[in-house]
N, C-alpha and C positions, 0 to 999 in steps of 0.2 A: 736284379729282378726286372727292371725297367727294359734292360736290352732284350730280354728273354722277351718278354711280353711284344717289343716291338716288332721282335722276328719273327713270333705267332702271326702277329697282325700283319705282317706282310706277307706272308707266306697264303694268310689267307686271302689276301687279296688277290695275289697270282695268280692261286689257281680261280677264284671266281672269272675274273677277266677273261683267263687264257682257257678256261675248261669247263665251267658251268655260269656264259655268259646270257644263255638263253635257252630254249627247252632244246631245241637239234643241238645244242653245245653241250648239254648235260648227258643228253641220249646218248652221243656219238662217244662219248666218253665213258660211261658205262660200259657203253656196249666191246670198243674197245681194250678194257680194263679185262674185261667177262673173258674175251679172245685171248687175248695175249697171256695169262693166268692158265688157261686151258693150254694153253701149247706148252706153256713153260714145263708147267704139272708133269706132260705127257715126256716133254721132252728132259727131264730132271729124273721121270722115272725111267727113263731106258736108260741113263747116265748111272744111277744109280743100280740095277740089274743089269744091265749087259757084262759078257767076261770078257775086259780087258786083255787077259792074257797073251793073246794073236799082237796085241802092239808089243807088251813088255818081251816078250821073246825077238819081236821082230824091231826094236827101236834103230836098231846097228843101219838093216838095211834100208830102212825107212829113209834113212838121214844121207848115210854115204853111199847106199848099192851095194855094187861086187866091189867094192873098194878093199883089197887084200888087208888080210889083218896084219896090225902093228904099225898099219897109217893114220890112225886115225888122227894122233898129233899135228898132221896136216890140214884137216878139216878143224880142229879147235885154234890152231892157227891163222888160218884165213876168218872166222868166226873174230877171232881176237883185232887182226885188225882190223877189219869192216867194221866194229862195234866202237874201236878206239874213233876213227874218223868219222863216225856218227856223230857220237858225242861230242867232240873238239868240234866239228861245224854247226850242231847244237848249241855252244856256248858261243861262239864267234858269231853266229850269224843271226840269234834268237836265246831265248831264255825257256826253262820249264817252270811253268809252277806248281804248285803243289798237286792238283788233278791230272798233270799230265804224268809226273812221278808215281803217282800212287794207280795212275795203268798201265804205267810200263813195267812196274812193279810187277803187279799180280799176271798180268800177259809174261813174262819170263820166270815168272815161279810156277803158273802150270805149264810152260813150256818145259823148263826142269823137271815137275814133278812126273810131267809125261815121258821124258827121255833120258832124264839125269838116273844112275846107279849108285849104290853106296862107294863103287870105285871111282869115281867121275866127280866125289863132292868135293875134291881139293882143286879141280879144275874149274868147277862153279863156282867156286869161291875166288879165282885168280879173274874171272870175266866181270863178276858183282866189282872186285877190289880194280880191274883196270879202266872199267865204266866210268865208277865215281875218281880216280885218278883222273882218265883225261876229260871228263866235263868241266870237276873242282878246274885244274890247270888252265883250259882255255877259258874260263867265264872270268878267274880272277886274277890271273898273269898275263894270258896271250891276249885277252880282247882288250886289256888297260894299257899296255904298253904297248905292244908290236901286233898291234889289229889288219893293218894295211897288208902288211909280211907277212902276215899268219893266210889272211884269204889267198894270198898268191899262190903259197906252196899249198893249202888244201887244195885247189883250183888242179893242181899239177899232181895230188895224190890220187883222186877222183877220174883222173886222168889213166894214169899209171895203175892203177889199183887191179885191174886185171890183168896185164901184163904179170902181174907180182902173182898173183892167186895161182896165174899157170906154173911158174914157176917154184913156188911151195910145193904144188904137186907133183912137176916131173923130176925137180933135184934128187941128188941121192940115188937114180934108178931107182927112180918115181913110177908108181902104176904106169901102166899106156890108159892113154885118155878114154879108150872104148870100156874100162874098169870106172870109168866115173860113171856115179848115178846116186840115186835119190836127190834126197830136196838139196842138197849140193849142186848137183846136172842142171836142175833150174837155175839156181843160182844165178849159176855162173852163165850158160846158155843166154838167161835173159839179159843178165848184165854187158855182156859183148855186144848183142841185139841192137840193145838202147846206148850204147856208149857208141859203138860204131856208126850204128846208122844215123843219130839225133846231124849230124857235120854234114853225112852224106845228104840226108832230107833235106837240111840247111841249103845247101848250094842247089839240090832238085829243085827246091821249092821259088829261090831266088832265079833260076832258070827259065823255071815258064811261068814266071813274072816278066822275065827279061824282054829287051824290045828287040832282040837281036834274032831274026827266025829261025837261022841254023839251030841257036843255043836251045831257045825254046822247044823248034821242034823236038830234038833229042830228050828235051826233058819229059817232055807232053807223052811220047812214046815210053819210056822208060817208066813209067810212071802207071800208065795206061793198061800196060802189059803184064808187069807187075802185081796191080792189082785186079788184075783182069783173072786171073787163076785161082784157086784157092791155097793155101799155105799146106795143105798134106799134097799134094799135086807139086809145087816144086820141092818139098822135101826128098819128093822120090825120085825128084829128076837130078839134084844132086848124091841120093844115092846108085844110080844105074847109069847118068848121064853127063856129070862134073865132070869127074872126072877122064871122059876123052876130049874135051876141051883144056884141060889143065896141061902146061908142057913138063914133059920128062925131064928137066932142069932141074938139078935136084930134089928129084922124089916125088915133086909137087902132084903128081898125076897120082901117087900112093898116098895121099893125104888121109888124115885116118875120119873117119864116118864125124867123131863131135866135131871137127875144126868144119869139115861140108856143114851140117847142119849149123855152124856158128854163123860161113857167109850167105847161108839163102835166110837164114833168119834176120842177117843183117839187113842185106837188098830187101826184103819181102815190108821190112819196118822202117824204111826209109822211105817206100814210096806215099805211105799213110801219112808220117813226119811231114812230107813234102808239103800235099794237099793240105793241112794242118798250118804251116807256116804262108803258105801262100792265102791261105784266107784269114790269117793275120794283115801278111802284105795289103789286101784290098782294103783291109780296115783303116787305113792309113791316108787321112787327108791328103790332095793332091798340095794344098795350100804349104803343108812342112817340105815339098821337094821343092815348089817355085822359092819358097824362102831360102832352103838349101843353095839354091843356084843363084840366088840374089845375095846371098853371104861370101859366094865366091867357093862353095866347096866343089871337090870333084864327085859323079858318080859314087865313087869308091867310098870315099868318106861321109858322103850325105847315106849310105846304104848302112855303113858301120855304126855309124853314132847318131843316127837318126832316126831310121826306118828300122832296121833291127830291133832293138830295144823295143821300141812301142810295140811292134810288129809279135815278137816272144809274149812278151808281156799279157797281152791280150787274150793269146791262146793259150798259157799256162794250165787253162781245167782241162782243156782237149787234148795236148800235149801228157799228161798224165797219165789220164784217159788211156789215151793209146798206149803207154808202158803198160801199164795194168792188163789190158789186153794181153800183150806183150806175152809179160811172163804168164798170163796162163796159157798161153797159146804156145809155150816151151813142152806141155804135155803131150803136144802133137809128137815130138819125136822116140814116139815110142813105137810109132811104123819104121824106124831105123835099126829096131833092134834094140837101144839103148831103156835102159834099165831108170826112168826116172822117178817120181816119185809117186803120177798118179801109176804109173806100170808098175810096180812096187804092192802098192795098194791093192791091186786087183789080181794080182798074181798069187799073195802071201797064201791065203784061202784055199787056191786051187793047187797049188804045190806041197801043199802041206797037208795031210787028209785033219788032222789032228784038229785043225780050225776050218774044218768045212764049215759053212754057216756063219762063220764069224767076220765076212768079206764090211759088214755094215762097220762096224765098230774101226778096221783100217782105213775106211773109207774117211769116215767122220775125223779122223786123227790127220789124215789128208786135206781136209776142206780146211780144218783148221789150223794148216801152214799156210795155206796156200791164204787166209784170209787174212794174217796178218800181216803178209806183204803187202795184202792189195790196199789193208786199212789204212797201214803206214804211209805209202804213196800217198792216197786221198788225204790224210792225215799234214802233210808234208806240203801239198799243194792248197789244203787253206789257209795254209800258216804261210806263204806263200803270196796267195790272193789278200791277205789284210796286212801281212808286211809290206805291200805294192800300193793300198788301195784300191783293190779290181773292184767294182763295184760297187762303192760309195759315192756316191754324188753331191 
């Protein structure tokens, strides 16, 4: 009884403190209370009257596009493992508790409920059963005993991980790539992006830091140029214009439309990386490199184990930041032709007379993939920023 009472009494103190500390502390909250309530309402009741239907018929292509039927196995593969190495670097590298369980919980059960079928629940069931598999395993096997081992090969999955994804998809006399689409074509699109370019930014951004001016310059221009354009502007010029720079050396000049869009997506977010790392670089006491040089290291090594580190470190919200960007900015390549998820979205309506009218409701089933990647990221980087310390003093 005593504890009950005390959680009342604290509870009421919070909110006095934090919400009705003074008359505009009482007002603003009200008054917010009044707003948010009103939207909810409004927004709970189109949720509740709008006809779903236009998604449940169209979940298939929402998710994978024109991805030919009888692949789908391929797509809950790639699913599977990206979800296994979530989890195992969730246990190695950090812990859940219990609020973070209980929203990734109901975040993947309306995600089921919205795309999962009565045919697909022994497949639900194998993704629920391989989650808690590989979290249980690395939280209380891998990170007790071979913790050191375990971060090295994640390091190298994380790595690999798309390499693998393409090859799910093409084995077998695999779709061709121009059949990838929906919230899959993101996916993956953004993950090449940020996996590719994150190394390339790395050395841009170490570049025109460098003292060296050939290095610099090249980097300064690259960079400059880059982002000088708008990102549907070089999309189009790797669809009309890549390829007569590309050599006829095995094919490379036929390359198909996703791999073009995979490398101006790459260059386009590497020169943002750049800028990003180089205003880490400045942040960086001149006093750690005179040290560096007074410890005897060389350039190299005082860059590696010095300046790096602190230099990431620092920028990690911007660095995010800019992935999040990122993948939403993978919508762009629907000026390619390519079938991705917001093109998807906006399509279903107009091709189909039967859901004229219905374009809002696909619409909204698209904000909300696209939202829980962006959350997850933000989500990732403050768990991130307080496993580092970023701003505690």
């Amino acid at each position: 009884m005593r504890l009950i009472e005390g959680i009342i009494r604290d509870g009421f103190f919070w909110l006095r403190e934090n919400l009705f500390k003074s008359f505009f502390n009482s007002f603003m909250t009200l008054l917010s209370v009044v707003l948010v309530g009103y939207l909810f309402y409004g927004f709970l009741g189109f949720l509740v009257n709008a006809d779903w239907t236009v998604v449940e018929v169209n979940r298939r292509l929402l998710l994978l596009g024109r991805l030919p039927i009888g692949n789908e196995i391929r797509g809950w593969s790639i699913l599977w493992l990206s979800l296994s190495l979530i989890c195992i670097s969730m246990g190695i590298w950090g812990s859940l508790n219990v609020k973070d369980i209980l929203i990734v919980f109901v975040i993947s059960l309306i995600t089921f409920f919205i795309f999962g079928t009565l045919d697909s629940i022994y497949l639900i069931l194998i993704t629920y059963f391989l989650a808690f598999i590989a979290y249980s395993f690395s939280t209380y096997f891998l990170r007790k005993k071979y913790l050191e081992i375990s971060k090295k090969f994640l390091i190298f999955g994380w790595i690999f991980i798309i390499p693998i994804f393409i090859f799910i998809l093409l084995i077998g006399n695999g779709p061709s790539p121009t059949l990838w689409g929906g919230f899959l074509l993101n996916i993956i699109l953004a993950s090449v992006a940020i996996i590719a370019g994150f190394p390339l930014g790395l050395f841009l951004g170490l570049g025109r830091a460098s003292s060296f001016p050939v290095i610099k310059l090249a980097s300064t221009l690259y960079i400059e140029v880059i982002r000088g354009a708008p990102l549907v502007a070089w999309l189009l010029l790797a669809w009309f214009v890549l390829p007569t720079f590309l050599p006829s050396l095995f094919g490379l000049n036929e390359v198909s439309i996703v791999i073009r869009a995979m490398i101006v997506l790459s260059i386009f977010v590497s020169a943002y990386i750049a800028e990003v790392i180089r205003g880490g670089l400045q942040s960086i006491p001149k006093g750690q490199l005179e040290a560096a040089d007074a410890l005897g290291l060389n350039p190299i090594d005082s860059t590696v184990n010095i300046v790096l580190p602190q230099a990431i470190r620092v920028v990690i919200p911007a660095l995010v930041s800019t992935f999040i960007a990122m993948f939403k900015d993978t919508s762009l390549v629907f000026i390619l032709a390519l079938t991705d998820l917001l093109q998807v979205g906006r399509l279903i309506p107009e091709q189909e007379p039967e859901f004229f009218g219905r374009q809002l409701e696909a619409l909204l089933v698209v904000a909300y993939l696209f939202w829980i990647i962006s959350v997850s990221l933000s989500n990732l980087s403050s768990r991130l920023e307080k496993a580092m310390g970023i701003g505690v003093r």
